[in-house]
N, C-alpha and C positions, 0 to 999 in steps of 0.2 A: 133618853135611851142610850144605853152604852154601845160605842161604836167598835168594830171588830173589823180588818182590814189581814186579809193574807196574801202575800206579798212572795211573787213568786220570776223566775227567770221562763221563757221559753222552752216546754219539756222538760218543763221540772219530773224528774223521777219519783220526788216526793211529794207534790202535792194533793193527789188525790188523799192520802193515805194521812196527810195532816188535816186536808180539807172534812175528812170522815169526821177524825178522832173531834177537831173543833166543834163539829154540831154535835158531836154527842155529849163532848163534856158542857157546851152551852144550853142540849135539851136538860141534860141531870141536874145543873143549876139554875133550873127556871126561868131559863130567857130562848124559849123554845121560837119566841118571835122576832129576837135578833137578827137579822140580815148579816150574812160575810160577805163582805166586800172584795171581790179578788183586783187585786194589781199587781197587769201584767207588769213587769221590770225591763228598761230598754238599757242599754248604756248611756244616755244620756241622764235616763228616772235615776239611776243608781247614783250618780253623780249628785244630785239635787234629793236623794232622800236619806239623810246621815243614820237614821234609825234602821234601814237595812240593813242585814248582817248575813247573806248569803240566803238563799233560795231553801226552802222555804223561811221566809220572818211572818208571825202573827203578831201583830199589832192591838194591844187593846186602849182604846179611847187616847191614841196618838203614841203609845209606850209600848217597849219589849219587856215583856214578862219575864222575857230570859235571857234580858242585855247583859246581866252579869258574867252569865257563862258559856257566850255565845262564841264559837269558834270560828265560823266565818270569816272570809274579811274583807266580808261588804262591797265585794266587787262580783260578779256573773260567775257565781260558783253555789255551790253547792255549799248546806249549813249542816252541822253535825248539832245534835241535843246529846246531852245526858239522860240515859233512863235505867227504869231498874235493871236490865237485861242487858247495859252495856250501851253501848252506841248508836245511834238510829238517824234518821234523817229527820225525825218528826217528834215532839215533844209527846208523849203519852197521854191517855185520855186524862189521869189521876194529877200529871202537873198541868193540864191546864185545867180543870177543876179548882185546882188549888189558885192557881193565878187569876182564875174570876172570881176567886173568894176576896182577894186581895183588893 
């Protein structure tokens, strides 16, 4: 079973809104029985998780789908995505779709 981990700081302002989008684009691609994993992030975890990349990071089965163009910088901040409408806190239903196609 493919593992999914979302990886979040203390009052993240965006994880509900990523936490949404990930079961939806998970229900659309047929793993409506995947569990998300939430991890909280301490300053210590950040330290010791190099694939962090600012609040919210989704993780699939250990990897960033969007390490490429992740603006972060992996320390107790806040992560910007790119999406169609411009700038967001939360990758879009349609790129993670796409990233669990991958």
């Amino acid at each position: 079973m493919m593992r999914v981990e979302l990886l979040v700081v203390p009052n993240c302002p965006h994880e509900n809104v990523a936490s949404e989008r990930l079961r939806q684009a998970l229900d659309d691609a047929g793993h409506a029985t995947t569990p998300v994993e939430v991890r909280n992030m301490t300053a210590e975890t950040v330290t010791e998780t190099p694939e962090f990349a600012g609040s919210p990071t989704i993780l699939i089965d250990g990897a960033d789908p969007f390490g490429e163009e992740a603006t972060g910088s992996g320390a107790f901040s806040c992560r910007v995505y790119h999406s169609e409408a411009g700038l967001s806190g939360a990758p879009s239903v349609e790129h993670l779709r796409r990233a669990l196609r991958r």
